[in-house]
C-alpha positions as CSV (number, residue, x, y, z in Angstrom):
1,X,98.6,116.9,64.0
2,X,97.6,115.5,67.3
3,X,93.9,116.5,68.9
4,X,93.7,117.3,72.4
5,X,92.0,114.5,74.6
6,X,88.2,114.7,74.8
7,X,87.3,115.7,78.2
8,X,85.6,112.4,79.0
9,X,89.1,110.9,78.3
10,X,90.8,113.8,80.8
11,X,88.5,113.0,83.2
12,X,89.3,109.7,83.0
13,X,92.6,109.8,83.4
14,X,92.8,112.7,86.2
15,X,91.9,111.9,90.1
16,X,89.0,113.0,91.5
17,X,89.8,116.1,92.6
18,X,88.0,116.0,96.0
19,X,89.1,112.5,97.1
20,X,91.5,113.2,99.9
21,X,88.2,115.3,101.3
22,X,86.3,111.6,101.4
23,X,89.1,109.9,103.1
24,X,88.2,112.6,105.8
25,X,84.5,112.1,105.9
26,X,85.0,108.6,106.0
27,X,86.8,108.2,109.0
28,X,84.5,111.1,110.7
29,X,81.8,108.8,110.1
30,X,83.3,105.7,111.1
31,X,85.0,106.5,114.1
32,X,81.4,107.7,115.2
33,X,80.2,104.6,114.6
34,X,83.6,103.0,117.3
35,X,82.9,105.4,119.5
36,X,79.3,104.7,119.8
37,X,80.2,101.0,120.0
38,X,82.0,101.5,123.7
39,X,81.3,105.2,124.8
40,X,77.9,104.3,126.8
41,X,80.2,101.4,128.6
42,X,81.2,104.2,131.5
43,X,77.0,105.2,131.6
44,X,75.9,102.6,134.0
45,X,75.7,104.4,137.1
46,X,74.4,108.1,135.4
47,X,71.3,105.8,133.3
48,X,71.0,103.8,136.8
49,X,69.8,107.1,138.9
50,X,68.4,109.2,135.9
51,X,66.4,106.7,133.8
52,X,66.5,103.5,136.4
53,X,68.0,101.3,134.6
54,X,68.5,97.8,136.1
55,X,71.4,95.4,135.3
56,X,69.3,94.4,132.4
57,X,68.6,98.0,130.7
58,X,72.1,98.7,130.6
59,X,73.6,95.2,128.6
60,X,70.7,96.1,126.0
61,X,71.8,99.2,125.6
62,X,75.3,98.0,125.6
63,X,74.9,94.8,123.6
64,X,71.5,96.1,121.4
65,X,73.8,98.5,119.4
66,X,75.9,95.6,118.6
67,X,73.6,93.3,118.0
68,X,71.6,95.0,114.9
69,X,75.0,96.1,113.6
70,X,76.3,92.9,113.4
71,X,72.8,91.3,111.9
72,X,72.3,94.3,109.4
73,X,76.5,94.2,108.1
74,X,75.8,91.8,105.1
75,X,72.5,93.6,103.7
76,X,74.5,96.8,104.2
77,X,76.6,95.8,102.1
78,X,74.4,93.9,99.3
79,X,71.9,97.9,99.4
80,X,75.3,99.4,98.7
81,X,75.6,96.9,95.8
82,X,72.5,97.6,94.2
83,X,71.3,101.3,94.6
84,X,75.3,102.7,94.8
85,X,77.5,103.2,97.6
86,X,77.0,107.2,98.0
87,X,73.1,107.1,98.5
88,X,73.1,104.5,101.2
89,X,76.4,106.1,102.8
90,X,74.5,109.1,102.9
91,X,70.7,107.5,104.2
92,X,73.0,105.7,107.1
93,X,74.8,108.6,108.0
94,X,71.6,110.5,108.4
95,X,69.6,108.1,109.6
96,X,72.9,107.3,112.5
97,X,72.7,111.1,113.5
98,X,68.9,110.9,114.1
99,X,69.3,108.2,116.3
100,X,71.7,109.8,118.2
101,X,69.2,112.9,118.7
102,X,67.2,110.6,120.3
103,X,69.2,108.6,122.3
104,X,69.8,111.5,124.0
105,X,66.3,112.6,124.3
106,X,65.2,109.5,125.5
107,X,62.3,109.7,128.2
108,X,63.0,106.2,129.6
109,X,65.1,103.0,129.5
110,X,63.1,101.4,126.6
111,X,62.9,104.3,124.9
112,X,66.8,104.3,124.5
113,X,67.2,100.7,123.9
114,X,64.8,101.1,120.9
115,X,66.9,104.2,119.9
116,X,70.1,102.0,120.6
117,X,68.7,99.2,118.2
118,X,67.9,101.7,115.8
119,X,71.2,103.2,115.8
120,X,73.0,99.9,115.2
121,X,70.8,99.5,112.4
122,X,71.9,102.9,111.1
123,X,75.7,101.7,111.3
124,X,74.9,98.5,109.8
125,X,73.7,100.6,106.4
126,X,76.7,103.1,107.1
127,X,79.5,101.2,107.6
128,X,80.2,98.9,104.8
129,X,80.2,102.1,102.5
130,X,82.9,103.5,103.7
131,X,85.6,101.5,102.1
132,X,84.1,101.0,99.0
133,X,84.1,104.4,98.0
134,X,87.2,105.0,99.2
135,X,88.6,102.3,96.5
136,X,86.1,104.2,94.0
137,X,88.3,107.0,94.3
138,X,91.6,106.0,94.9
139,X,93.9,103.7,92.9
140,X,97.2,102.4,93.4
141,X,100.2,102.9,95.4
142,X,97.3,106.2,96.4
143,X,95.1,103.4,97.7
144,X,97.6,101.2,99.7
145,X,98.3,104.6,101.6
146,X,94.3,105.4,102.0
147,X,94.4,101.5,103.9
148,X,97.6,103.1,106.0
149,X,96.0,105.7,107.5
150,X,92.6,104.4,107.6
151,X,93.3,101.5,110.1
152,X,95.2,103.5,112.9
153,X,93.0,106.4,113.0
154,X,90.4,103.9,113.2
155,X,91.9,102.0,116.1
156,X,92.3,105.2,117.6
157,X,88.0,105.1,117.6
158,X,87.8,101.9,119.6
159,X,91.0,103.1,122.1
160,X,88.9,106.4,122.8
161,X,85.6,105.8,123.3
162,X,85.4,104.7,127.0
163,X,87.8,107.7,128.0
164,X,85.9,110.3,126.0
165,X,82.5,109.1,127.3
166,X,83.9,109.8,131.0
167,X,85.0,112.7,130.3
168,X,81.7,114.3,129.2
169,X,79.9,112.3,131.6
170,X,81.7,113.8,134.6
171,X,82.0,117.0,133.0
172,X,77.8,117.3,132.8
173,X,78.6,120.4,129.9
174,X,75.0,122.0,130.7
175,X,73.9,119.6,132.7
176,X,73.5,116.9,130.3
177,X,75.2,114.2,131.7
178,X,75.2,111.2,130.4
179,X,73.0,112.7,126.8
180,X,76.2,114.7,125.9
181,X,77.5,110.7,124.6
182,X,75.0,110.8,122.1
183,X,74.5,114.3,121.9
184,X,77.9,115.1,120.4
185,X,77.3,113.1,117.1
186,X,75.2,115.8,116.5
187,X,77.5,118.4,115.3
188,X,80.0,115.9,113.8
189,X,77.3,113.7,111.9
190,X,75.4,117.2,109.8
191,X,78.9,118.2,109.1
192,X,80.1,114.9,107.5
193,X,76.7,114.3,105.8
194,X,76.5,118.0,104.5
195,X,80.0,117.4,103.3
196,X,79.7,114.1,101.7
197,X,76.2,114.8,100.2
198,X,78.7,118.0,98.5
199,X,82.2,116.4,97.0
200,X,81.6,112.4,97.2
201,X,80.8,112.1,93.5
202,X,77.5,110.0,92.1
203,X,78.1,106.4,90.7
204,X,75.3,104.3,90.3
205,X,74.7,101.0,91.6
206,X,74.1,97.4,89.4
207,X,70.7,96.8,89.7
208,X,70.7,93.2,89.0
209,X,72.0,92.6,92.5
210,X,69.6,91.1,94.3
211,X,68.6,91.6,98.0
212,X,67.9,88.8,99.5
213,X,65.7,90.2,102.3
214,X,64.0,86.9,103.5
215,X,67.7,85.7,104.6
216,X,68.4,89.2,106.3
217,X,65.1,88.7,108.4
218,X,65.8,85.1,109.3
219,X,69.2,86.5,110.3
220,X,67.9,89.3,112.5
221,X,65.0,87.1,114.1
222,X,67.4,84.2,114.9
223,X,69.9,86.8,116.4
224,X,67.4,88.5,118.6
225,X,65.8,85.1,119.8
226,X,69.5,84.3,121.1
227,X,70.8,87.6,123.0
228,X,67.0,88.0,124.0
229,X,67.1,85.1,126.6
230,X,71.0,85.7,127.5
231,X,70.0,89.0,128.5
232,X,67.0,88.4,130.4
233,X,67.4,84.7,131.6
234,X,69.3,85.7,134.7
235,X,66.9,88.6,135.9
236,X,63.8,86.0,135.6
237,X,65.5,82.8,137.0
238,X,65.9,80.8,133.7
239,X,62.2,80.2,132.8
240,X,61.1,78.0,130.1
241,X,60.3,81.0,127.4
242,X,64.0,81.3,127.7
243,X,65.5,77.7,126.8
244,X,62.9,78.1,124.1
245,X,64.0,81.4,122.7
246,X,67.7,79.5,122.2
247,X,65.9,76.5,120.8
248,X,64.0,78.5,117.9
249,X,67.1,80.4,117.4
250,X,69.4,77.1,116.5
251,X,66.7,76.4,114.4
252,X,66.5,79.8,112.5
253,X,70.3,79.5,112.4
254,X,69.4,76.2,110.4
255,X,66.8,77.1,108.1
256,X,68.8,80.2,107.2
257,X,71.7,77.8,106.5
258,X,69.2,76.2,104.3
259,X,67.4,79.0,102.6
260,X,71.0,80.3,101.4
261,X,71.6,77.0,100.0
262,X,68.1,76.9,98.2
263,X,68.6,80.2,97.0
264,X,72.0,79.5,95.6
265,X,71.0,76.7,93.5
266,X,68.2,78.9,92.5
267,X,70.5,80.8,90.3
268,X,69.9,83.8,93.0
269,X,72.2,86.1,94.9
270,X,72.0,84.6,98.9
271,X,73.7,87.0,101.2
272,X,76.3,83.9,102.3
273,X,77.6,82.4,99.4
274,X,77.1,78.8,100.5
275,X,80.9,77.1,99.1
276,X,82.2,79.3,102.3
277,X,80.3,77.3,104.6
278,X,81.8,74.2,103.1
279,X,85.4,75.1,103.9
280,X,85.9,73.7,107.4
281,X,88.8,76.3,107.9
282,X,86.3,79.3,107.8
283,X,83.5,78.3,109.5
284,X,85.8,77.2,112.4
285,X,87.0,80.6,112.0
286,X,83.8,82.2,112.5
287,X,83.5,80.6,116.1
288,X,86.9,81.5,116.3
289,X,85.6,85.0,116.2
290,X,82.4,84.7,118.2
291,X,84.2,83.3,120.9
292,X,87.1,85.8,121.0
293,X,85.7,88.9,121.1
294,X,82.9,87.9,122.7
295,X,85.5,87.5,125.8
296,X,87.2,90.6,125.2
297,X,84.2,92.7,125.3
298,X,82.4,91.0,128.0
299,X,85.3,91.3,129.8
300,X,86.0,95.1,129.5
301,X,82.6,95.5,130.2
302,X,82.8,93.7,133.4
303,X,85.9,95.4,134.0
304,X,84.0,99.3,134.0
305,X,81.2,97.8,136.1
306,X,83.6,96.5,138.8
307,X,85.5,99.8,139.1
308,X,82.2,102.3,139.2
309,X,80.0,100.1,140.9
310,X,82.3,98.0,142.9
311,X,85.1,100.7,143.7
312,X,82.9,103.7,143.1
313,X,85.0,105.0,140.5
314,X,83.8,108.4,138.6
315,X,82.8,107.8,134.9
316,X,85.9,109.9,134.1
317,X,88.1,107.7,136.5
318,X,86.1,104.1,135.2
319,X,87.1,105.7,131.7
320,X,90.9,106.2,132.1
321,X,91.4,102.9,133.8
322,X,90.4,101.4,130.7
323,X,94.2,102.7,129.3
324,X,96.1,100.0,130.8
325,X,93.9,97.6,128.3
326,X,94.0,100.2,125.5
327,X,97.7,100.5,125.9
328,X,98.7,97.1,126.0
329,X,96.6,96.2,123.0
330,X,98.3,98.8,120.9
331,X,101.7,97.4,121.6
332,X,100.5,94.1,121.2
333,X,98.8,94.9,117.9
334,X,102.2,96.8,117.1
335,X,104.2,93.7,117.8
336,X,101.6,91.1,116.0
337,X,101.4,93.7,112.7
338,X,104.9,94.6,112.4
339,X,106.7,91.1,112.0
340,X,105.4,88.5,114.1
341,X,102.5,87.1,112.2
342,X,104.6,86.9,108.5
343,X,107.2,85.6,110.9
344,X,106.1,82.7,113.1
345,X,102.6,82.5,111.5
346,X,99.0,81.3,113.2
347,X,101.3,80.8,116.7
348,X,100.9,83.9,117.2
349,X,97.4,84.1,118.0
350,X,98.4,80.9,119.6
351,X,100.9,83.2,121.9
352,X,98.3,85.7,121.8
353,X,95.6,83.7,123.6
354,X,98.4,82.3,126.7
355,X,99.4,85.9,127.0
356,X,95.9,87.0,127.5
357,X,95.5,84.0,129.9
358,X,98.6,84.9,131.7
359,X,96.8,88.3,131.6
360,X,93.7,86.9,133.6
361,X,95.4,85.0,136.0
362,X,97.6,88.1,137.3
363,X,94.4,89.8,137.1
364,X,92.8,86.9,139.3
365,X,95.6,87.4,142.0
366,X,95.9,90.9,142.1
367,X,91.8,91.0,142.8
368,X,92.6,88.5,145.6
369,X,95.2,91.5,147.0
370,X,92.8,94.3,147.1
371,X,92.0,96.4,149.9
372,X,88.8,99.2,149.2
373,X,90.6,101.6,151.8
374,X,93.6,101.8,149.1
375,X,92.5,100.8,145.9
376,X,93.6,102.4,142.8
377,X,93.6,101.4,139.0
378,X,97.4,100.5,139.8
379,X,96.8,97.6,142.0
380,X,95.4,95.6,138.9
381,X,97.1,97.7,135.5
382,X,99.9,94.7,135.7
383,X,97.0,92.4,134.7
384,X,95.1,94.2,132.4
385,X,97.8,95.4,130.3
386,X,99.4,91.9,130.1
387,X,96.0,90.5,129.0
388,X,95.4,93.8,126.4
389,X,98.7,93.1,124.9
390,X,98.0,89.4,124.1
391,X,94.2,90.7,123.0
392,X,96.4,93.1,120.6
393,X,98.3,90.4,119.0
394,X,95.7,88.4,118.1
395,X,93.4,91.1,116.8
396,X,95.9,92.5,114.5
397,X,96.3,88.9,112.9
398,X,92.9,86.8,113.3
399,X,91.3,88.1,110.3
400,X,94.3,87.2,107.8
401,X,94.4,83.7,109.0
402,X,90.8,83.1,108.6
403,X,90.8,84.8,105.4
404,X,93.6,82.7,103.9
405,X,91.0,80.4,104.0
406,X,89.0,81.1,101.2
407,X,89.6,82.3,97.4
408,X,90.2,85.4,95.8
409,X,86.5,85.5,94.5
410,X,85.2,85.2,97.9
411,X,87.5,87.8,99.9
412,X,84.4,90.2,100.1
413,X,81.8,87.9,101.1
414,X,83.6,86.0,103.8
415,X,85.0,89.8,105.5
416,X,81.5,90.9,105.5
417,X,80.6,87.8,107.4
418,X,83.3,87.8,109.5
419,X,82.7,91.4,110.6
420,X,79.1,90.5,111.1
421,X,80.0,87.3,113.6
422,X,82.1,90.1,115.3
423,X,79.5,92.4,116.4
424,X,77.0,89.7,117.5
425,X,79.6,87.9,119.4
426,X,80.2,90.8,121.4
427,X,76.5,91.5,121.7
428,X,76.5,87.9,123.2
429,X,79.3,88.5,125.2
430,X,78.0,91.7,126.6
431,X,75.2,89.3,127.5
432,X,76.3,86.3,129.3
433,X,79.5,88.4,131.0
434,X,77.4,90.9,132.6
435,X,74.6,88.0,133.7
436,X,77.9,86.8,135.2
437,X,79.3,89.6,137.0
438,X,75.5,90.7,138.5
439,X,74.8,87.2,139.7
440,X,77.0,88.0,142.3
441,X,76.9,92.2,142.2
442,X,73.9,92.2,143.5
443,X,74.9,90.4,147.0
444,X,78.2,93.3,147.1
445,X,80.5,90.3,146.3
446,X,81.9,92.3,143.3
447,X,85.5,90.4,143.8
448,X,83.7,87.4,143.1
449,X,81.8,88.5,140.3
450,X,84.9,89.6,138.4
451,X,86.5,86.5,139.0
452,X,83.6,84.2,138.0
453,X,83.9,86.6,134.4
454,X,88.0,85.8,134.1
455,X,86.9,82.4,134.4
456,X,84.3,82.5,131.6
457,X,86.7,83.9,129.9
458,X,89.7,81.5,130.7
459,X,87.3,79.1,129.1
460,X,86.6,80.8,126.0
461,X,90.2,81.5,125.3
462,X,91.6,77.6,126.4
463,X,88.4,77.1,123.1
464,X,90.0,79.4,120.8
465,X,93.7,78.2,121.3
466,X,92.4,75.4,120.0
467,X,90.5,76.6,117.0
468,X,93.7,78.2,116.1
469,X,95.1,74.6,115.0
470,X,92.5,74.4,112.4
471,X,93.2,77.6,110.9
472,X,96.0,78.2,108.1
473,X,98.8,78.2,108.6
474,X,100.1,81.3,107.1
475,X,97.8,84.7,106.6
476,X,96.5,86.5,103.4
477,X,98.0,89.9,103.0
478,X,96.9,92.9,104.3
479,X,96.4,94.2,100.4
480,X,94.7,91.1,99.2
481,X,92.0,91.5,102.0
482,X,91.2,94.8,101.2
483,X,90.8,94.0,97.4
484,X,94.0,95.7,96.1
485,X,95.5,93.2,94.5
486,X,92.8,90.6,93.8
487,X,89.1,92.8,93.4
488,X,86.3,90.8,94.2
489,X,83.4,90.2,92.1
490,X,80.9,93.0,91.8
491,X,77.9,91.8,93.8
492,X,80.6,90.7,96.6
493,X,82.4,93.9,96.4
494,X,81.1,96.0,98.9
495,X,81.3,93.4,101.9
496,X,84.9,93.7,101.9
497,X,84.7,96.9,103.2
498,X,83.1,95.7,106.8
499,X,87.0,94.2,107.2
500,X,88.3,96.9,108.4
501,X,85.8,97.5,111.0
502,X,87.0,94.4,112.6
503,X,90.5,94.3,112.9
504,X,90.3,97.5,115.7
């Protein structure tokens, strides 16, 4: 006579019965995070009169957010490791929605590019939880669907945010203005963290991972010492403090290159596993990534300024002329995702890169025509949808390629890295394309100014069509990068989860 199962074994074998409830509080929380990552780009003008912010204000509040995100990815990930994935979901979602509170309460430009700084922290802790206990709950053909709907809602985050932050902008609900961007995390940030803290169930972390906070803070330091100067530099002429801000930070870049190393043949946990940086592949990859979305952020920054303060677009306006890009990256990630990358392979982010060069140079042309008695978004849509559909094709492939790079044991690590590179590259970009575009702003040339940024970015695109050649030839799966297949080890585990956040 056969006894029934012991409910420990039940348990075992039946789903969570919540899970589908996570997937939603996931993506709440991490399309907060997207929006939060471009809404403020249609702010300029409504911090300008309200708080005064200069040229200089509004790229750190731009490019801050970034910045600690991108610095703070990889410890996010290793605190998930060690004191469990729900906990430090639930302190960064917390800790995200307090910081929005005060952004929007903020009683001056410094004020809210501390709060900004703080915020990115927030996400940094936030973000690489998401995944992970999405695979703690899901399993299976259950999880390759999870993936399916997780990256185009996602997507949608990054598509959104300039559109919905001009819409509340030029709305002024209650008079808020330009506090109703931060403001509405509000609402959506208790809801998903009185949710989660309710139905997303309590594993505990591994304690024997180990933190390796002295490489965070040499991360961080050397970061700041970099976007710092490429912030300011312009404003103050170039002065010597600057040159030697970018100095020290090459160096911190090398001693934390070092440190990792010692702390690896330590026997101890470093936050980059050192035989990455020893594949040549990779780390041309990570400049790969630097230098691409650096160009594509700096660039649709520029292109908001030029149209609010050089056509005297509305925030709502400056926010829909931001589709042409949107839409054309869609199709282009469409096209990329679909069947050209497992078709033709690394060419095309190769054709990627000369479309968005064809882009710029329509772009170029079509700037050249303008008159400011009959401007509209039309006169220059041709350009930036050509340029967002080649941006589309190689964002939906880059990370594969780079990724093919490395092995199965290192999947986690190397996305988590990958992301991180990410966000600080377009904290640099931020940086050094709105020095560009004000050089010459400030005289009313904006024309010029937007030119001088396609050519920046001309150059930073002819740089990564040739990294491309160095890259593999063919990409890793879409599976295999999120873990389905292949799992990575435990203490890497969590990092893989920062992935996603990249490829929108």
């Amino acid at each position: 006579m056969s006894r029934d199962p012991s409910p420990a074994s039940r348990e075992a074998a039946e789903p969570y019965r919540w899970r589908w409830l996570i997937l939603v509080v996931m993506i709440v929380a991490e399309i907060m995070d997207l929006l939060d990552a471009s809404i403020v780009n249609v702010a300029g003008p409504d911090l300008e009169k309200s708080l005064g912010a200069g040229s200089v204000g509004l790229q750190w509040v731009i490019g801050g957010y970034a910045l600690t995100l991108g610095a703070g990815l990889v410890l996010g990930g290793r605190l998930g490791d060690r004191y469990g994935r729900r906990p430090i979901f639930l302190v960064g979602l917390a800790a995200f929605t307090a910081a929005s509170l005060l952004c929007a309460i903020a009683p001056s430009i410094g004020a809210l590019i501390a709060f900004r700084l703080l915020q990115g922290a927030a996400g940094a802790m936030l973000l690489p939880q998401g995944l992970g206990l999405l695979r703690e709950n899901f399993s299976g053909p259950e999880l390759t669907k999870v993936f399916a709907i997780f990256g185009p809602v996602l997507g949608l985050g990054g598509i959104i945010g300039p559109v919905l932050g001009g819409f509340l902008i030029e709305g002024d609900f209650f008079g808020l203005g330009w506090r109703s961007v931060f403001l509405i995390n509000l609402p959506i940030g208790i809801a998903a963290l009185i949710t989660a803290a309710k139905f997303v169930p309590k594993k505990p972390g591994d304690r024997t991972v180990r933190v390796d906070l002295t490489g965070a803070a040499l991360v961080v330091t050397s970061c700041a010492l970099l976007v710092l100067p490429l912030n300011q530099g312009q404003e103050d002429g170039w002065p010597l403090w600057t040159w030697l801000c970018v100095t020290a930070s090459v160096i911190g870049f090398g001693v934390f290159a070092y440190q990792q190393r010692r702390t690896a043949a330590a026997g101890r946990q470093a936050l980059i596993a050192p035989a990455l940086l020893r594949k040549p592949a990779f780390t041309v990859g990570l400049g790969g990534i630097a230098l691409f979305f650096g160009g594509l952020i700096g660039t649709q920054l520029v292109l908001t300024l030029f149209l609010q303060i050089g056509r005297h677009f509305t925030a709502g306006e400056a926010g829909l002329g931001n589709l042409p890009l949107a839409i054309g990256t869609a199709i282009g990630g469409a096209l990329s995702g679909a069947f050209l990358a497992d078709k033709i392979g690394r060419k095309v982010l190769q054709i990627g890169s000369l479309v968005q060069l064809a882009g710029a140079a329509v772009l170029w042309f079509e700037l050249d025509g303008l008159t400011t008695a009959s401007f509209s978004i039309w006169d220059i849509a041709p350009g930036i949808a050509i340029a967002g559909i080649g941006a589309g094709m190689v964002i939906a492939a880059l990370f594969s390629f780079i990724l093919a790079a490395v092995d199965d044991d290192e999947i986690g690590s190397a996305s988590g890295i990958l992301s991180a590179v990410q966000a600080i590259g377009g904290s640099i970009g931020v940086a050094i394309f709105g020095s560009v575009f004000f050089a010459q702003a400030r005289t009313g040339d904006f024309t010029t100014g937007f030119h001088h940024a396609l050519l920046v970015q001309a150059c930073l695109l002819i740089t990564f069509l040739a990294i491309t050649f160095l890259l593999p030839e063919k990409g890793r799966p879409e599976d295999e990068q999120h873990g389905i297949t292949h799992q990575p080890s435990t203490d890497t585990d969590t990092d893989t989860d920062t992935a996603q956040h990249a490829t929108v």
